[in-house]
Backbone as JSON, one array per atom type, in Angstrom:
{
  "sequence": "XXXXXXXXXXXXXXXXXXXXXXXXXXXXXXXXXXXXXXXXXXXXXXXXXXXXXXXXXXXXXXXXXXXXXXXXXXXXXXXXXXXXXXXXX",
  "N": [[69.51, 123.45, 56.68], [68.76, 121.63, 59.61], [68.32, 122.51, 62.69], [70.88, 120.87, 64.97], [71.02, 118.92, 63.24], [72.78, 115.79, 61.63], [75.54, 115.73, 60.18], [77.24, 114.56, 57.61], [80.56, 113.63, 56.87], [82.9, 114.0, 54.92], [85.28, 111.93, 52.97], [88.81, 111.61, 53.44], [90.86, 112.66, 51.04], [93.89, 110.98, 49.52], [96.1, 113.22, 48.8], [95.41, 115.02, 50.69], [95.6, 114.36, 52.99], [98.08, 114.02, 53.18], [99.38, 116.12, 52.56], [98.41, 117.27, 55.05], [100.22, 116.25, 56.75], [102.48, 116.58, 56.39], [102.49, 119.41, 56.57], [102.06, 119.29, 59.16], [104.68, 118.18, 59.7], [106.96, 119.76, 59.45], [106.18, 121.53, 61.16], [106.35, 120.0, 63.47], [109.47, 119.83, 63.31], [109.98, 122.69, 63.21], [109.28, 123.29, 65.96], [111.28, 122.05, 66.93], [113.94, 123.18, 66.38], [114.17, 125.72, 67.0], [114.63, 128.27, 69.41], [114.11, 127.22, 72.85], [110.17, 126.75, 73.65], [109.38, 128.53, 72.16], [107.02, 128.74, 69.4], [107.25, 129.13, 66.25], [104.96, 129.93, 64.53], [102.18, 129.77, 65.99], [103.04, 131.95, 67.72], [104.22, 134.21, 66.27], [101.7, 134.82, 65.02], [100.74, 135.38, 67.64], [102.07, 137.68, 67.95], [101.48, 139.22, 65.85], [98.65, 139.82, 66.08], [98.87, 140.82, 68.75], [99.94, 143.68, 68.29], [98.43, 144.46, 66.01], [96.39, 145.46, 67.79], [97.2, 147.88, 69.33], [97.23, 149.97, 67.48], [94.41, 149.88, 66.13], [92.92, 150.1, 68.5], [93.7, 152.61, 69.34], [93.07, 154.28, 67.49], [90.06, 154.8, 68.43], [90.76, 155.54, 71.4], [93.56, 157.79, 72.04], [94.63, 157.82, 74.42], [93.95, 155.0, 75.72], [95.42, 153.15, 73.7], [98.03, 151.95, 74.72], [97.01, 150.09, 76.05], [95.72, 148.22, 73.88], [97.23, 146.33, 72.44], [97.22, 144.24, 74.45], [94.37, 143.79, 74.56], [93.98, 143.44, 71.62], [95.27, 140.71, 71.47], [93.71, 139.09, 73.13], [91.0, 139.65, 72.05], [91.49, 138.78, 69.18], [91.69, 136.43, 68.69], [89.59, 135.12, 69.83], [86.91, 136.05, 68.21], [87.97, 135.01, 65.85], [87.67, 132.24, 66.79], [84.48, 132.83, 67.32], [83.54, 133.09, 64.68], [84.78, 131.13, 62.99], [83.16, 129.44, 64.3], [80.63, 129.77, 63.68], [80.7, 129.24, 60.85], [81.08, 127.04, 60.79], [82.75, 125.32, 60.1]],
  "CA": [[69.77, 122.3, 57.53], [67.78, 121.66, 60.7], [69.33, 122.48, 64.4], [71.36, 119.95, 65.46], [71.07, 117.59, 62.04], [74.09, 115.22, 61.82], [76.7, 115.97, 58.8], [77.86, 113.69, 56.83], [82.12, 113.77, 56.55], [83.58, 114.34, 53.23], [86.49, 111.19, 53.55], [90.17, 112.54, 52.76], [91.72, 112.59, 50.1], [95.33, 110.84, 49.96], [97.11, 114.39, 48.57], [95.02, 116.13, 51.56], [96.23, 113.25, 54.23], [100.11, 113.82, 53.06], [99.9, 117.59, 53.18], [98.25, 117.79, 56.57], [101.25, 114.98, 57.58], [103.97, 117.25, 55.59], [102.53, 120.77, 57.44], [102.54, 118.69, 60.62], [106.23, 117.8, 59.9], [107.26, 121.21, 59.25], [105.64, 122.47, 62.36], [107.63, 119.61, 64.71], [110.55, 120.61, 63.15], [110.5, 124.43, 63.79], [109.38, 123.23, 67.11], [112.9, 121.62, 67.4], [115.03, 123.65, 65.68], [114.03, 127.05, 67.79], [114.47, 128.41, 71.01], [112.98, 126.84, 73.82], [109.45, 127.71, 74.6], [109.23, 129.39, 70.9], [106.64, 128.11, 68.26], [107.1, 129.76, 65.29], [103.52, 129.72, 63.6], [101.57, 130.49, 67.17], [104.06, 132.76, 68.54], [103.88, 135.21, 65.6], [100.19, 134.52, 65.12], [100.07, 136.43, 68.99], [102.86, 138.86, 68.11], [100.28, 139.91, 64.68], [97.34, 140.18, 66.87], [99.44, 142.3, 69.73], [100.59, 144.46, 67.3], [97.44, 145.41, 65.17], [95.51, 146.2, 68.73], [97.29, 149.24, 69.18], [96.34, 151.18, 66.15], [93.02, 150.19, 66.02], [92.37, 150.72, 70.04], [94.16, 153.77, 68.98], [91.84, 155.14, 66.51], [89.17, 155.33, 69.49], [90.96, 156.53, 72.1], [94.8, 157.79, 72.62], [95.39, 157.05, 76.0], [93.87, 153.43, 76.03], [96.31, 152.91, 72.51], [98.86, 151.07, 75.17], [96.32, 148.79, 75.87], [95.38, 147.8, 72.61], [97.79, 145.03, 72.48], [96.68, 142.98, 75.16], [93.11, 143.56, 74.36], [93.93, 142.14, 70.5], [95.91, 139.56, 71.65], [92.65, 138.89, 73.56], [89.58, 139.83, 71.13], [91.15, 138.68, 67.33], [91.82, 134.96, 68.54], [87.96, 134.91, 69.93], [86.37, 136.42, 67.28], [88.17, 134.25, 64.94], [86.53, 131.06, 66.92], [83.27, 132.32, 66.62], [83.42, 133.22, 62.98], [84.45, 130.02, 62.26], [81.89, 128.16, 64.04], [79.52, 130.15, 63.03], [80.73, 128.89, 59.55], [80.86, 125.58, 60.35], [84.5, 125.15, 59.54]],
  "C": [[69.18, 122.59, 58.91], [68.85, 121.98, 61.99], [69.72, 121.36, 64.51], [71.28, 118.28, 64.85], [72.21, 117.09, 62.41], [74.73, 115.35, 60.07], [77.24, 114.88, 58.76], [79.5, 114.16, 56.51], [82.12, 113.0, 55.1], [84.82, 112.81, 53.48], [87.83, 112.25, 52.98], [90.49, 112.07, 52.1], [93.35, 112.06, 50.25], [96.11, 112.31, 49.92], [96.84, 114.88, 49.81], [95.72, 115.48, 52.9], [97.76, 114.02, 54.14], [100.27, 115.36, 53.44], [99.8, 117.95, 54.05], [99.8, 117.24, 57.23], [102.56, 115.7, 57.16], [103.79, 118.89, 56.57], [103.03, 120.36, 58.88], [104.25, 118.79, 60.87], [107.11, 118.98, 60.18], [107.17, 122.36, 60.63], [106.54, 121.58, 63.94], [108.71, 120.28, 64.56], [110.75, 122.19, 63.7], [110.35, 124.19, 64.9], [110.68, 122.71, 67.56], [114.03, 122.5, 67.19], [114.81, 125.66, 66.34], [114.57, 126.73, 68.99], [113.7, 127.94, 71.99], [111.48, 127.5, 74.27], [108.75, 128.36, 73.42], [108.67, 128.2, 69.83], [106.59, 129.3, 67.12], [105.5, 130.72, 64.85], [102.34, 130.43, 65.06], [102.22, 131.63, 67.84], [104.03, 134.75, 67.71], [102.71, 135.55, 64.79], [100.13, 136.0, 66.03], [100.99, 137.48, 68.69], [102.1, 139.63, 66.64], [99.37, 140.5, 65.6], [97.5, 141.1, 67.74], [99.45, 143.43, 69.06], [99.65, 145.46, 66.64], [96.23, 145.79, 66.22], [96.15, 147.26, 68.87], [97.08, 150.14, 68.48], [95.3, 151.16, 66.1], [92.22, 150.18, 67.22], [92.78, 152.36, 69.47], [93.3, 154.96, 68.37], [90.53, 155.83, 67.5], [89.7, 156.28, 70.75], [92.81, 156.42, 72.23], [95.3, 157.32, 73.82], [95.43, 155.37, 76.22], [94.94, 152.98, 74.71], [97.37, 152.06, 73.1], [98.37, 149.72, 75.75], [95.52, 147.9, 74.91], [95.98, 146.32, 72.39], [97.46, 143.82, 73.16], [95.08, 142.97, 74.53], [92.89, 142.9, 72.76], [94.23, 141.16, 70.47], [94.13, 138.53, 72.28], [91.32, 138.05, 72.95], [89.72, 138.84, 69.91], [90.96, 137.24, 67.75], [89.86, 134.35, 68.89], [86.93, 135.24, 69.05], [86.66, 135.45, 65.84], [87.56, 132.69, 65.1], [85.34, 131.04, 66.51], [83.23, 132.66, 65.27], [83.3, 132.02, 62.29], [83.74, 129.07, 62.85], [80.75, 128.46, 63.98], [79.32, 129.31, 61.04], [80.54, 127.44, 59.32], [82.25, 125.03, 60.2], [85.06, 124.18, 60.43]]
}
């Protein structure tokens, strides 16, 4: 496909409509039914990503290993943009 061709959209599917509209629902809800301030689904998204920067800052160097966390919290969510628009997604 050429630089900057135009794509053609797929239309949706009714099942695919209802499940986006059923995840959606699912995702107000926990937004209601938590603690203020607290999304479920994003919240432990960034507490994954904190989490697995310290071991693998770690692996390179011990000392920086306490900054690992911020720097995954950082890196995985950017890396995961361009991946997927590298893909197109």
């Amino acid at each position: 496909m050429a630089h900057g061709a135009m794509v053609e959209w797929n239309p949706l599917l009714k099942r695919q409509l209802a499940a986006f509209f059923a995840g959606f629902g699912v995702f107000v809800l926990s937004t209601q039914l938590c603690e203020p301030g607290f999304i479920p689904v994003l919240d432990h998204a960034n507490l994954l990503f904190h989490e697995a920067g310290h071991p693998l800052v770690g692996l390179f160097s011990q000392r920086l290993e306490t900054y690992g966390g911020t720097l995954g919290q950082l890196t995985f969510p950017i890396i995961l943009v361009f991946s997927n628009y590298r893909k197109k997604i």
